[in-house]
N, C-alpha and C positions, 0 to 999 in steps of 0.2 A: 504494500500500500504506500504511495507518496503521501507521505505529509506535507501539507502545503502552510501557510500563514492564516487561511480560514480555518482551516480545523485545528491550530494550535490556540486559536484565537473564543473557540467554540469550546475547546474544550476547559479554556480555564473560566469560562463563561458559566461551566457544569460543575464547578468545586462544591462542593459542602461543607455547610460549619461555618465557624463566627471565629474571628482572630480579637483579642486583645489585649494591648498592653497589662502585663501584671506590674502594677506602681509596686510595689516592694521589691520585685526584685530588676525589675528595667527586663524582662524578657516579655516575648510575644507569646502569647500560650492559646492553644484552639479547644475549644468545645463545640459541643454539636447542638445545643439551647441556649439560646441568648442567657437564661434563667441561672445557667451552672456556672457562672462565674463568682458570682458572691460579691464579696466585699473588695476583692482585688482586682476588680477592674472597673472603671465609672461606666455607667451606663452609656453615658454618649461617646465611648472608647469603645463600644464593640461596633465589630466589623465584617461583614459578609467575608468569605473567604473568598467569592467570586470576583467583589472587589478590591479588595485586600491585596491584590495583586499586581495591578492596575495603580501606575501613580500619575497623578497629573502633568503633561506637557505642556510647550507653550499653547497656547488659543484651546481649542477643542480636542488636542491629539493627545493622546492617552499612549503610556509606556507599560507593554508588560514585563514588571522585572524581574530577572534572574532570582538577585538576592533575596526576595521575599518568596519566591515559589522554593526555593532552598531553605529556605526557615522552615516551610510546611513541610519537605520533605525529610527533615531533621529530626522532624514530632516522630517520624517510623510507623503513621497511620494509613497510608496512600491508600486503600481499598476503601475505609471511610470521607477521606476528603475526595475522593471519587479524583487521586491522580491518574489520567490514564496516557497510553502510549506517545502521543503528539507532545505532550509537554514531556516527558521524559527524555525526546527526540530534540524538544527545545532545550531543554538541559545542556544535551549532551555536546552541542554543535554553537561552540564558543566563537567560531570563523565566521558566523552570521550573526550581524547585528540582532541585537534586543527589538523587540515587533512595536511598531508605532503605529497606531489607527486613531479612527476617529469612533467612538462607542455611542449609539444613542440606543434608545428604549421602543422597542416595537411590542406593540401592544398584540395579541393575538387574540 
C-alpha cells in the first residue's frame, strides 16, 4: 500500500484519547475520558489526541509534528490511541519534511 500525505493526515485525524499536561510533574500524560484526569491536569489543558498533534502555523496551515506523535508513542499504548500504519510510516521517514495543511471541519 502507498502511503501518501492524505492518509497520514487521516489517520492522525483517527487518534483516541485526551493529552494533558500533568502540572506537577511538566509531562504530557493521555487518558481515554476527559473525566480521569483529576486534579493534575486543568480542565481547559485537556486535549483531543486528534488535535494534540496538530500545532498551529502561520495563517491557517497546521503542522503535524513529529515530536508530539513521539510523546504518544512513548505512552507504549498504540492499539488504544488507534496509532496505525501511515503514521508509523510518518515516523519513520525523517528525509521528508513534517506535513503542513490547511484543517477545517466538514460536517457530515
Amino acid at each position: 500500500m502507498r502511503i501518501t500525505s492524505e492518509l497520514i493526515c487521516q489517520a492522525a485525524d483517527q487518534l483516541n484519547g485526551f493529552v494533558g499536561l500533568n502540572r506537577k510533574t511538566g509531562h504530557y500524560i493521555v487518558r481515554f475520558s476527559e473525566d480521569a484526569f483529576g486534579m493534575d491536569v486543568a480542565d481547559d489543558g485537556i486535549i483531543p489526541v486528534s488535535e494534540f498533534v496538530w500545532a498551529p502555523g502561520p495563517g491557517p496551515v497546521m503542522t503535524l509534528k513529529r515530536e508530539l506523535i513521539q510523546l504518544l508513542l512513548d505512552q507504549n499504548i498504540d492499539d488504544r490511541i488507534n496509532i496505525t500504519e501511515p503514521l508509523r510510516v510518518y515516523m519513520q521517514r525523517r528525509d521528508v519534511p513534517q506535513i503542513a495543511a490547511v484543517r477545517s471541519l466538514v460536517r457530515g
